[in-house]
Biopython code that builds the backbone (N, CA, C, O; Angstrom):
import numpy as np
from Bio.PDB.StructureBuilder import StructureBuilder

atoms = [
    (1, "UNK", "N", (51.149, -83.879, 35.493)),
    (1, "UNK", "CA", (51.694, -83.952, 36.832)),
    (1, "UNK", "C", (50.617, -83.708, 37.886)),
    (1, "UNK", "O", (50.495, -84.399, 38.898)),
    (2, "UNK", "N", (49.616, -82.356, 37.466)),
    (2, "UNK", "CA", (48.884, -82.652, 38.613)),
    (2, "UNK", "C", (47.831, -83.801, 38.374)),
    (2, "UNK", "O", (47.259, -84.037, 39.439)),
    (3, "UNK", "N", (47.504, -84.374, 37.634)),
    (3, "UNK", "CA", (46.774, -85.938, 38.078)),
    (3, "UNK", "C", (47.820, -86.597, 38.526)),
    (3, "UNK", "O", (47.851, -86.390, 39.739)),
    (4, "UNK", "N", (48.465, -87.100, 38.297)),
    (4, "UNK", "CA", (49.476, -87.837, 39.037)),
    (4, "UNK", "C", (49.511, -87.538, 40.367)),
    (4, "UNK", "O", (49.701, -88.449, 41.173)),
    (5, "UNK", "N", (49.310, -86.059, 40.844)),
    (5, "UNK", "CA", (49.861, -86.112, 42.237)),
    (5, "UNK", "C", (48.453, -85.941, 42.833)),
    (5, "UNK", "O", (48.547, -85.487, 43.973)),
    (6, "UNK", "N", (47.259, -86.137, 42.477)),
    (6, "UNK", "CA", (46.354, -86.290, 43.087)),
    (6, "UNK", "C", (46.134, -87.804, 43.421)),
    (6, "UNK", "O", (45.567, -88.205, 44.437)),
    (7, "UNK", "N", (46.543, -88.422, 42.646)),
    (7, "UNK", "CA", (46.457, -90.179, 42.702)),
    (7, "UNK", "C", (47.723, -90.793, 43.452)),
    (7, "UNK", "O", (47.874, -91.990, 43.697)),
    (8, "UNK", "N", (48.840, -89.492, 43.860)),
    (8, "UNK", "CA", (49.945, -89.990, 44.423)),
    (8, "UNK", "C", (49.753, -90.321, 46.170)),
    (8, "UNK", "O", (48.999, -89.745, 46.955)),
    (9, "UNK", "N", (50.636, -91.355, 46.417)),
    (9, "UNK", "CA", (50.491, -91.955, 47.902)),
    (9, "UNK", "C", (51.621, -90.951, 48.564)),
    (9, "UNK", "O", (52.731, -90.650, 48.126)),
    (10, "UNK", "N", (51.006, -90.574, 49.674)),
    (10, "UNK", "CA", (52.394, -89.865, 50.630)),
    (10, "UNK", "C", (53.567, -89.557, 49.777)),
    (10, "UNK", "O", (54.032, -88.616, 49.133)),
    (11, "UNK", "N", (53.936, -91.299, 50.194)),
    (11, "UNK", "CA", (55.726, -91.240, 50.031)),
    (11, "UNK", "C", (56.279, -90.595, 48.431)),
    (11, "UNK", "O", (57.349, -90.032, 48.204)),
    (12, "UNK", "N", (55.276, -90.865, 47.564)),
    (12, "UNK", "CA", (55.693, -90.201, 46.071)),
    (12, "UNK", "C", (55.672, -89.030, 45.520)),
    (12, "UNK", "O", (56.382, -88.656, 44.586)),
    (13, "UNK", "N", (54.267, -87.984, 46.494)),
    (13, "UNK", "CA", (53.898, -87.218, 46.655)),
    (13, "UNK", "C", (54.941, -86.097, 46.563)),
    (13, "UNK", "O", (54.858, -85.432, 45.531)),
    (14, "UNK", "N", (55.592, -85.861, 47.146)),
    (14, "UNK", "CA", (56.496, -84.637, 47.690)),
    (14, "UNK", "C", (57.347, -84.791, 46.584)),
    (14, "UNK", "O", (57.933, -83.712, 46.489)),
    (15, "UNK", "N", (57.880, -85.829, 45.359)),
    (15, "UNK", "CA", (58.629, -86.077, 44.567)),
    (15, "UNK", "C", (57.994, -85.151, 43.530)),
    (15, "UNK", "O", (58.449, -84.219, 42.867)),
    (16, "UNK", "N", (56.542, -85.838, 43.630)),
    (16, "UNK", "CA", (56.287, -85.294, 42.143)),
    (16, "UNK", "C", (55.953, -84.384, 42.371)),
    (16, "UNK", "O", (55.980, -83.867, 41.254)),
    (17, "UNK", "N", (55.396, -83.218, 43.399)),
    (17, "UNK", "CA", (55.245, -81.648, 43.559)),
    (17, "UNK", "C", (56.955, -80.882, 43.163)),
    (17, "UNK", "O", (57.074, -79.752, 42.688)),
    (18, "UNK", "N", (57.907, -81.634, 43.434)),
    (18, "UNK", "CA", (58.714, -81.008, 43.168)),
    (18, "UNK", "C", (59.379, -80.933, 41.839)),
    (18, "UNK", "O", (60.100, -80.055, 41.364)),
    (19, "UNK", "N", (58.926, -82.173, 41.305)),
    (19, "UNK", "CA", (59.119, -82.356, 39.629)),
    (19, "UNK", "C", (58.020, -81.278, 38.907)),
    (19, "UNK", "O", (57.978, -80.896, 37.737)),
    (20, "UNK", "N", (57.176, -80.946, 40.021)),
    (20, "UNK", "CA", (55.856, -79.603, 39.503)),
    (20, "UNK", "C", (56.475, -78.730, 39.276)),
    (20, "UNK", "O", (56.583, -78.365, 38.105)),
    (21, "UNK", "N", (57.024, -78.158, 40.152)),
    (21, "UNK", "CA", (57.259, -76.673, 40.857)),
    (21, "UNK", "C", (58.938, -76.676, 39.924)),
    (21, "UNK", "O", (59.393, -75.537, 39.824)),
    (22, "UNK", "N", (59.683, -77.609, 39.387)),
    (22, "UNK", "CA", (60.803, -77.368, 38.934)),
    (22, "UNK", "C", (60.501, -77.229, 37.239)),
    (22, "UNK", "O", (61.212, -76.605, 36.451)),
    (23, "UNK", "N", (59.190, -78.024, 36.891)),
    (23, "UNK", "CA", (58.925, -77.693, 35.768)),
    (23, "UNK", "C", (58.410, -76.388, 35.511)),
    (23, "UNK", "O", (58.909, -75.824, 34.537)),
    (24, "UNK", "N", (57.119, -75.479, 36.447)),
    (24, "UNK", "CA", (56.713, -74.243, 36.199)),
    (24, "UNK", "C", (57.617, -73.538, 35.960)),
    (24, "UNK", "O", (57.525, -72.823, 34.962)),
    (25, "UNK", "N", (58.626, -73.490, 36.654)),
    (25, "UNK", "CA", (59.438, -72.390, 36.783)),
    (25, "UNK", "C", (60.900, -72.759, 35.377)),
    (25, "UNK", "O", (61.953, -72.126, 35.300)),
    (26, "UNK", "N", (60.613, -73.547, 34.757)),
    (26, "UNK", "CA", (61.654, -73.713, 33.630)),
    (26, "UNK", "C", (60.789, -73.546, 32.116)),
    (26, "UNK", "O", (61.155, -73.634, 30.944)),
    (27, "UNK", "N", (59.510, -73.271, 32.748)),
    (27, "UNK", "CA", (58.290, -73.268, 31.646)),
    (27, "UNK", "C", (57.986, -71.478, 31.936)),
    (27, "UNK", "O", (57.809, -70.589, 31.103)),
    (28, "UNK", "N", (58.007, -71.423, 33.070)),
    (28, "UNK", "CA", (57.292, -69.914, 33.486)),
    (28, "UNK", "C", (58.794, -68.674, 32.812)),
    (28, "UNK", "O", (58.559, -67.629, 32.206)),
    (29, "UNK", "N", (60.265, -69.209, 33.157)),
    (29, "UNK", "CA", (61.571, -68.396, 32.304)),
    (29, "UNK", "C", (60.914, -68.657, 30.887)),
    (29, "UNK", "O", (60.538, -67.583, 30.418)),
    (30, "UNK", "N", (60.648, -69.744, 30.038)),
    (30, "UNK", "CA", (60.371, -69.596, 29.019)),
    (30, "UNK", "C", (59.622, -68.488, 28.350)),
    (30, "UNK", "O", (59.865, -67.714, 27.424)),
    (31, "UNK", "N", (58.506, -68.723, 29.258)),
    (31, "UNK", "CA", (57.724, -67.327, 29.037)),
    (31, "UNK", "C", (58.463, -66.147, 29.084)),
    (31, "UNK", "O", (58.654, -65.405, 28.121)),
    (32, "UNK", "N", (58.849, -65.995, 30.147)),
    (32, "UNK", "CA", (59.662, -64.831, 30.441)),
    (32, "UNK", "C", (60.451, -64.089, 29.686)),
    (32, "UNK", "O", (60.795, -62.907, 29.686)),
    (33, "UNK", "N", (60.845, -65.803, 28.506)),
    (33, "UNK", "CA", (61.888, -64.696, 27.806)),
    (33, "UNK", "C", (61.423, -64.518, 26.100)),
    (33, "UNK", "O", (61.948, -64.000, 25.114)),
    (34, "UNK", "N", (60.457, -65.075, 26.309)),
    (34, "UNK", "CA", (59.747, -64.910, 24.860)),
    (34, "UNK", "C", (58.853, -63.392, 24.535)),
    (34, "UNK", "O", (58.620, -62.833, 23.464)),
    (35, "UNK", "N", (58.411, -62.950, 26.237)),
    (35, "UNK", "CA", (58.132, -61.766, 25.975)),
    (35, "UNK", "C", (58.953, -60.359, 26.588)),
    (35, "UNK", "O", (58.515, -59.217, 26.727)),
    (36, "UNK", "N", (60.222, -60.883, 26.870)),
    (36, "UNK", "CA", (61.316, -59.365, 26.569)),
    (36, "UNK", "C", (61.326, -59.857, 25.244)),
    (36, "UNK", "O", (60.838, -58.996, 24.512)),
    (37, "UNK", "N", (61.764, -61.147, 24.436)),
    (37, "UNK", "CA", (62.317, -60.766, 23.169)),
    (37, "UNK", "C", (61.452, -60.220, 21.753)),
    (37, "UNK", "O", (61.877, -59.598, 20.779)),
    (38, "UNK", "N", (59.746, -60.839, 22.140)),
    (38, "UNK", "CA", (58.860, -60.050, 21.651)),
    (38, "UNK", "C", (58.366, -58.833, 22.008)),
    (38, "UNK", "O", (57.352, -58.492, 21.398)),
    (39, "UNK", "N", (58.776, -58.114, 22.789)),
    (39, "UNK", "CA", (58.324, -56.754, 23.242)),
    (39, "UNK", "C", (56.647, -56.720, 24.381)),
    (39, "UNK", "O", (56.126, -55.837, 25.061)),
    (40, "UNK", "N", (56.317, -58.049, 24.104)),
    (40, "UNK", "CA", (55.125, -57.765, 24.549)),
    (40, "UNK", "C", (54.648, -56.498, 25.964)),
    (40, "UNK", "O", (54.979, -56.196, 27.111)),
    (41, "UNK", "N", (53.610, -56.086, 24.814)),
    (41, "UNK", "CA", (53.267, -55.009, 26.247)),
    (41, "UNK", "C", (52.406, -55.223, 27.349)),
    (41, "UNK", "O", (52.068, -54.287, 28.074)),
    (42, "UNK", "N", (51.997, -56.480, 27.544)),
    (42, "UNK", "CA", (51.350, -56.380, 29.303)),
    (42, "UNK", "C", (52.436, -57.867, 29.811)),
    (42, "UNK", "O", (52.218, -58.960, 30.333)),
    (43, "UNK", "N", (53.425, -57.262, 29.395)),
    (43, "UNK", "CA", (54.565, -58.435, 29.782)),
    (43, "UNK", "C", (55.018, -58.354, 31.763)),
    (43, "UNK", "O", (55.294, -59.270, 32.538)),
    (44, "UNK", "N", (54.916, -56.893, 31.983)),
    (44, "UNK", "CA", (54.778, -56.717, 33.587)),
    (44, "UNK", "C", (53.789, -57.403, 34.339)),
    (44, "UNK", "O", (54.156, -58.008, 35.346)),
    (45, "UNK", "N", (52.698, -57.404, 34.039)),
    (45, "UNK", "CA", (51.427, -57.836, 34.397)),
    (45, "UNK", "C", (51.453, -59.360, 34.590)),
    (45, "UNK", "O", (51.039, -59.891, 35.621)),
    (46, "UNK", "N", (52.215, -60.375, 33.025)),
    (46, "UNK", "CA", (51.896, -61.994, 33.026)),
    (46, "UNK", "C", (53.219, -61.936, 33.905)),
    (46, "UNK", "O", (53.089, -62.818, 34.754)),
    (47, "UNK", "N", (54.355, -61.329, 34.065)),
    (47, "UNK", "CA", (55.704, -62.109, 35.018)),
    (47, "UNK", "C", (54.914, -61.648, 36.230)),
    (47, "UNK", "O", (54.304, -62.633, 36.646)),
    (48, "UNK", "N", (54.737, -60.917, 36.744)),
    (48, "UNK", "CA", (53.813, -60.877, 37.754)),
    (48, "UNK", "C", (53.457, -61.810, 38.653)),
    (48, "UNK", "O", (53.673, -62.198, 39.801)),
    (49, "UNK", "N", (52.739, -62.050, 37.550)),
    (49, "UNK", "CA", (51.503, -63.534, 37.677)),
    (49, "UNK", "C", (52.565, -64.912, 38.125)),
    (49, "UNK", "O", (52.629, -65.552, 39.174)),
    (50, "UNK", "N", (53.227, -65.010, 37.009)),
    (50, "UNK", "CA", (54.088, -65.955, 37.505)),
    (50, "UNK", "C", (55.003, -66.150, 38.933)),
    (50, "UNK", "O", (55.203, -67.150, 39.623)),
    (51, "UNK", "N", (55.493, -64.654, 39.067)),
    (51, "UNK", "CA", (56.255, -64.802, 40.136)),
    (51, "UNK", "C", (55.088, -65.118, 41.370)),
    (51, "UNK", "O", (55.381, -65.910, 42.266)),
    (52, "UNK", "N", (54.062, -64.600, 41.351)),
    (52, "UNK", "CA", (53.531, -64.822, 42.521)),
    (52, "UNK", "C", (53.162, -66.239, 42.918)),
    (52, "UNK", "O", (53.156, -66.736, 44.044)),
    (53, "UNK", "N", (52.887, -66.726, 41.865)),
    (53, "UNK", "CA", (52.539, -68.309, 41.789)),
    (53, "UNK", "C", (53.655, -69.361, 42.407)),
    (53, "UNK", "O", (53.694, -70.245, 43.263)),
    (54, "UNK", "N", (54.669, -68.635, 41.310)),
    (54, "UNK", "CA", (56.218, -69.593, 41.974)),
    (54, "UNK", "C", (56.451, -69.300, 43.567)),
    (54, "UNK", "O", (56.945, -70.106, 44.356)),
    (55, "UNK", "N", (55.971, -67.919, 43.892)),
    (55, "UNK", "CA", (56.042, -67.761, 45.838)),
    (55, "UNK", "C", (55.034, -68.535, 46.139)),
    (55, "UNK", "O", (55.479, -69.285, 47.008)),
    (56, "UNK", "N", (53.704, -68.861, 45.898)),
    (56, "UNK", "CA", (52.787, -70.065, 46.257)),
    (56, "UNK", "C", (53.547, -71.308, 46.429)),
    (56, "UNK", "O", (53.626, -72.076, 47.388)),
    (57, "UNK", "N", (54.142, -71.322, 45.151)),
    (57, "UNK", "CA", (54.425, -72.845, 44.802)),
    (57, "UNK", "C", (55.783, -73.387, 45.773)),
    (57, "UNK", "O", (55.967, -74.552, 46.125)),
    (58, "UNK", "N", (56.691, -72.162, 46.102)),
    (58, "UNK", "CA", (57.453, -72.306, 47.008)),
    (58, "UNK", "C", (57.302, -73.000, 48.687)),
    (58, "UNK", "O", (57.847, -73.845, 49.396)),
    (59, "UNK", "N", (55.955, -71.806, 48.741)),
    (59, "UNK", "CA", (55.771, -71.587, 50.074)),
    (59, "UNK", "C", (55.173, -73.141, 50.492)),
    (59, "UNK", "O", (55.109, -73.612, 51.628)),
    (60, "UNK", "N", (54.802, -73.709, 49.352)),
    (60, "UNK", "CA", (53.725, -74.823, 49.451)),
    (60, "UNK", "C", (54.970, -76.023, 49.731)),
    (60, "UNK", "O", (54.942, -76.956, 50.533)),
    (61, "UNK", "N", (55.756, -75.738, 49.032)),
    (61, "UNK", "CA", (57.107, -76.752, 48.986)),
    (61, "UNK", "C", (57.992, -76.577, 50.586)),
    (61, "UNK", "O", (58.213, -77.481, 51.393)),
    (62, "UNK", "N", (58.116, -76.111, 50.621)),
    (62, "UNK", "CA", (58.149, -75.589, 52.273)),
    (62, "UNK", "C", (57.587, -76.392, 53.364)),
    (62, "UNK", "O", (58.145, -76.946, 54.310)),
    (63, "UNK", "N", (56.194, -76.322, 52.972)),
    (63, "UNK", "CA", (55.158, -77.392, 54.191)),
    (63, "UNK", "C", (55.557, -78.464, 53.949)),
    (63, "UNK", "O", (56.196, -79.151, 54.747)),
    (64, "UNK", "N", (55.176, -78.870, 52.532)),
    (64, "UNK", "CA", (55.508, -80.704, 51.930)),
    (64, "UNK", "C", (57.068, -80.997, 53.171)),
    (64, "UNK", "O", (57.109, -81.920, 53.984)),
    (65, "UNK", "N", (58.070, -80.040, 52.994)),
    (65, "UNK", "CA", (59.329, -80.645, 53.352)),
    (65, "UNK", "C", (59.242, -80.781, 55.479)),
    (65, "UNK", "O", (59.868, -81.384, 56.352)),
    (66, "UNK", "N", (58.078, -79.811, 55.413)),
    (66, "UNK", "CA", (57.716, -80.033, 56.874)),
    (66, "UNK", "C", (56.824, -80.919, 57.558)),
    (66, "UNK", "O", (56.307, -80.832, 58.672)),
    (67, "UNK", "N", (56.743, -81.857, 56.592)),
    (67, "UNK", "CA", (55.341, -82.994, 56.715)),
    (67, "UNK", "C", (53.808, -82.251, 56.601)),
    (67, "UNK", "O", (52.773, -82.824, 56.939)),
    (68, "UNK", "N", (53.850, -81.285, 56.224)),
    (68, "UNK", "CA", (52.210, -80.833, 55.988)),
    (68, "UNK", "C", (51.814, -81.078, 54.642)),
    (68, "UNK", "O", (51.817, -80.286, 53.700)),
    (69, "UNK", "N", (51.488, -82.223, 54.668)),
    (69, "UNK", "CA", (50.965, -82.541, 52.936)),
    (69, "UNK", "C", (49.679, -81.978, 52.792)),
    (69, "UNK", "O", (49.414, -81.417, 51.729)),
    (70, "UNK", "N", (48.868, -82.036, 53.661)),
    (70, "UNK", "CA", (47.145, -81.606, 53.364)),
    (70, "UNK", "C", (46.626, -80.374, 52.990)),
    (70, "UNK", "O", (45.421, -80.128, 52.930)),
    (71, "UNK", "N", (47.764, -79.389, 52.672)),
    (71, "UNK", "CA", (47.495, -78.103, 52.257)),
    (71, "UNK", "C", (48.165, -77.651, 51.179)),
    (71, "UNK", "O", (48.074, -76.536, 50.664)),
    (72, "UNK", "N", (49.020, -78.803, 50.775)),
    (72, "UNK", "CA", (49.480, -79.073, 49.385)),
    (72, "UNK", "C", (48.465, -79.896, 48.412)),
    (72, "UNK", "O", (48.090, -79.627, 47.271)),
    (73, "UNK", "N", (48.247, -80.663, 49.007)),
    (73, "UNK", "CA", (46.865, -81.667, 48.385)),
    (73, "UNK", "C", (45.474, -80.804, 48.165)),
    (73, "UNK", "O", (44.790, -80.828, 47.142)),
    (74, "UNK", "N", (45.206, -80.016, 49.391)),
    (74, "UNK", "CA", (44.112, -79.205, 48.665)),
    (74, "UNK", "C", (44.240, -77.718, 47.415)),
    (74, "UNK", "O", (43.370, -77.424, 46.595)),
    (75, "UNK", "N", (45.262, -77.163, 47.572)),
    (75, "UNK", "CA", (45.891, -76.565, 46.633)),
    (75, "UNK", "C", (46.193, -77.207, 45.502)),
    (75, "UNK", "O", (45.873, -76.448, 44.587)),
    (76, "UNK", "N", (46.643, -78.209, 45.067)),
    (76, "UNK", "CA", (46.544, -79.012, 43.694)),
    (76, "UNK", "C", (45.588, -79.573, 43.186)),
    (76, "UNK", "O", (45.461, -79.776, 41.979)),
    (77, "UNK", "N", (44.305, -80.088, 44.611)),
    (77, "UNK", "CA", (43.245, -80.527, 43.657)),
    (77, "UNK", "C", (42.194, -79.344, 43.507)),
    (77, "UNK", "O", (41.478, -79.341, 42.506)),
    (78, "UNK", "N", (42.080, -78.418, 44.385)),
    (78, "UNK", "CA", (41.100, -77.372, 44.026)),
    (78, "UNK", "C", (41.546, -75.898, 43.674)),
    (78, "UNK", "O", (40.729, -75.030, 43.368)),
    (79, "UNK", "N", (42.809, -75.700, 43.736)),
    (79, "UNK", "CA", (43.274, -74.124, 43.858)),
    (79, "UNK", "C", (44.081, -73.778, 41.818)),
    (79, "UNK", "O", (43.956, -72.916, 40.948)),
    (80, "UNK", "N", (44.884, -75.151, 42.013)),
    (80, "UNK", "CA", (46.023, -75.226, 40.564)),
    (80, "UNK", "C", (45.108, -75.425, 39.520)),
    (80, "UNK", "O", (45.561, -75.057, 38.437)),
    (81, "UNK", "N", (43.897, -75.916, 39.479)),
    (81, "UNK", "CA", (43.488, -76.539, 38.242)),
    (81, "UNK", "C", (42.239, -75.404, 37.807)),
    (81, "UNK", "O", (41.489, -75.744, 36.893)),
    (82, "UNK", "N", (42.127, -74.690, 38.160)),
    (82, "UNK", "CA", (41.263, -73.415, 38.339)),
    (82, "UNK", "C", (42.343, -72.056, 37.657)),
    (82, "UNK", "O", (42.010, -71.122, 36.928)),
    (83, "UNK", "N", (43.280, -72.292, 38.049)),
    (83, "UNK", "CA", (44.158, -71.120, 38.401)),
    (83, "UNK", "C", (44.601, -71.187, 37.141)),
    (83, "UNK", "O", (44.379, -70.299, 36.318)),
    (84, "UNK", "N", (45.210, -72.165, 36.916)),
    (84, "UNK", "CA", (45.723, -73.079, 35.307)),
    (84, "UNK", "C", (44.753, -72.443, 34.018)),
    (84, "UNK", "O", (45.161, -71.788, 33.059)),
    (85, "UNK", "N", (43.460, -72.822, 34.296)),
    (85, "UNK", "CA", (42.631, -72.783, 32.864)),
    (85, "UNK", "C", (42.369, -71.554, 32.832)),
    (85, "UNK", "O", (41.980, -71.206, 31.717)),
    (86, "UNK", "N", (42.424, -70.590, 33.724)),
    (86, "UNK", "CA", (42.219, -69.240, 33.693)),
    (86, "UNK", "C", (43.033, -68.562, 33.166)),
    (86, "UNK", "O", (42.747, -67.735, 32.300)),
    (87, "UNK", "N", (44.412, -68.827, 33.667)),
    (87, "UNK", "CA", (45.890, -68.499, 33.195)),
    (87, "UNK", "C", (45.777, -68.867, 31.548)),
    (87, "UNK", "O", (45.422, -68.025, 30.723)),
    (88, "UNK", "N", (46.084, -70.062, 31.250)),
    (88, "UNK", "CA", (45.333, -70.451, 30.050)),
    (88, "UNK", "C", (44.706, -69.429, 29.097)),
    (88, "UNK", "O", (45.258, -68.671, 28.299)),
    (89, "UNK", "N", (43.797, -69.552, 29.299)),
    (89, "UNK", "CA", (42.703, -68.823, 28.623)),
    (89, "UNK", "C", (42.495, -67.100, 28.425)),
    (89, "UNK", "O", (41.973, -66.437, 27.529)),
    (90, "UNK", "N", (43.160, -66.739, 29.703)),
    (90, "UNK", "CA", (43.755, -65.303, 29.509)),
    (90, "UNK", "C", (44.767, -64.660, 28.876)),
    (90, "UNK", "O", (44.834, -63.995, 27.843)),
    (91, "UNK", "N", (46.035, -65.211, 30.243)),
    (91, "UNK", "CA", (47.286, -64.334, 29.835)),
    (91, "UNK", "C", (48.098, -64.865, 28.906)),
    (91, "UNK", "O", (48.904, -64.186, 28.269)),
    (92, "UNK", "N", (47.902, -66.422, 28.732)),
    (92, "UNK", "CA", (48.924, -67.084, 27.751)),
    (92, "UNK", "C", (48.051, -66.976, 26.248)),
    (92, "UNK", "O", (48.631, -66.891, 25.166)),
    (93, "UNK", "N", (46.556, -66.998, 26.402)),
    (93, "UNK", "CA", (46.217, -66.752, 24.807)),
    (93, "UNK", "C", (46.496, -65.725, 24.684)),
    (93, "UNK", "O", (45.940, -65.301, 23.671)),
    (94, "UNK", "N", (47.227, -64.801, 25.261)),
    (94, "UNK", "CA", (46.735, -63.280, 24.919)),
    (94, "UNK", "C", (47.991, -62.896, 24.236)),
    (94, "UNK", "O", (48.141, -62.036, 23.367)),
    (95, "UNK", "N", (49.174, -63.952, 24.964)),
    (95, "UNK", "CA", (50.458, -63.746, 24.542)),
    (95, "UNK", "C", (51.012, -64.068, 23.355)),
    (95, "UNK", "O", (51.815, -63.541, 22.585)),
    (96, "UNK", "N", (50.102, -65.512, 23.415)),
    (96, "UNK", "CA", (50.663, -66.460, 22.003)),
    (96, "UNK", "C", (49.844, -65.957, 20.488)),
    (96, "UNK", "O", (50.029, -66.422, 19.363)),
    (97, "UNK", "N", (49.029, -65.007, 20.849)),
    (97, "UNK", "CA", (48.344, -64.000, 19.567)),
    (97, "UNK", "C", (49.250, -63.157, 19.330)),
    (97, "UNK", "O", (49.814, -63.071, 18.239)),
    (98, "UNK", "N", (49.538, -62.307, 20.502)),
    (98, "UNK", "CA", (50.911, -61.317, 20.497)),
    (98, "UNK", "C", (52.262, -61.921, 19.481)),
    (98, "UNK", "O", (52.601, -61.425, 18.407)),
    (99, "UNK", "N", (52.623, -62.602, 19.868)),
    (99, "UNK", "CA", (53.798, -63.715, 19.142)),
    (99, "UNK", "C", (53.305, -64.204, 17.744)),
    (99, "UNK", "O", (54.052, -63.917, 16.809)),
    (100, "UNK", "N", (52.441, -64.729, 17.522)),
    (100, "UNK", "CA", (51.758, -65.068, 16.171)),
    (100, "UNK", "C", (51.637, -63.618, 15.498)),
    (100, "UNK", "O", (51.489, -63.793, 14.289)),
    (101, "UNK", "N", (51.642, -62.449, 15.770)),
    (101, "UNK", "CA", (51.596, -61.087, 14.624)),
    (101, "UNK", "C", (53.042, -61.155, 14.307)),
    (101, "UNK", "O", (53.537, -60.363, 13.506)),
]
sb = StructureBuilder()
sb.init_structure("model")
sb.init_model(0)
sb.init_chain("A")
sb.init_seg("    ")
for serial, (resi, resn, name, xyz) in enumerate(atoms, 1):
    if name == "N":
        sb.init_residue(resn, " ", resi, " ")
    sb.init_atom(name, np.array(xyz, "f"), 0.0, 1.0, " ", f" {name:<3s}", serial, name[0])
structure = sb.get_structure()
């Protein structure tokens, strides 16, 4: 999705941020509930993370619906894809080891 919405024109644009932001957050509960039901212990710390992101991702959805695309566009091509592999590589490997014991 985010290549897509970097290659997206205006009018498609605001569609597919919202097909974004409806997927994180049905991906980000997933998480959510994999670590109450595994116990994980820095489980405060990754919902955290998430919630704050989903208030980004909100706040960002907000502008899109106010015609400010250009601060949605720079947030997806330089802010999400950074934020992503870090997330990645931290809190979700850290989890899915947790889950694999």
């Amino acid at each position: 999705m985010v290549n897509a919405l970097e290659q997206a024109e205006k009018h498609e644009f605001a569609l597919i941020f919202n097909d974004l932001v409806n997927h994180t957050e049905a991906h980000f509960a997933y998480e959510n509930n994999l670590m109450a039901e595994t116990n994980y212990p820095a489980m405060k710390e990754h919902r955290s993370e998430h919630e704050r992101v989903l208030g980004e991702l909100t706040k960002l959805r907000n502008q899109l619906e106010r015609g400010q695309i250009e601060p949605v566009r720079d947030f997806v091509s330089q802010r999400l894809p950074t934020w992503f592999r870090l997330h990645v590589l931290s809190m979700d490997n850290a989890l899915a080891a947790h889950v694999q014991k």
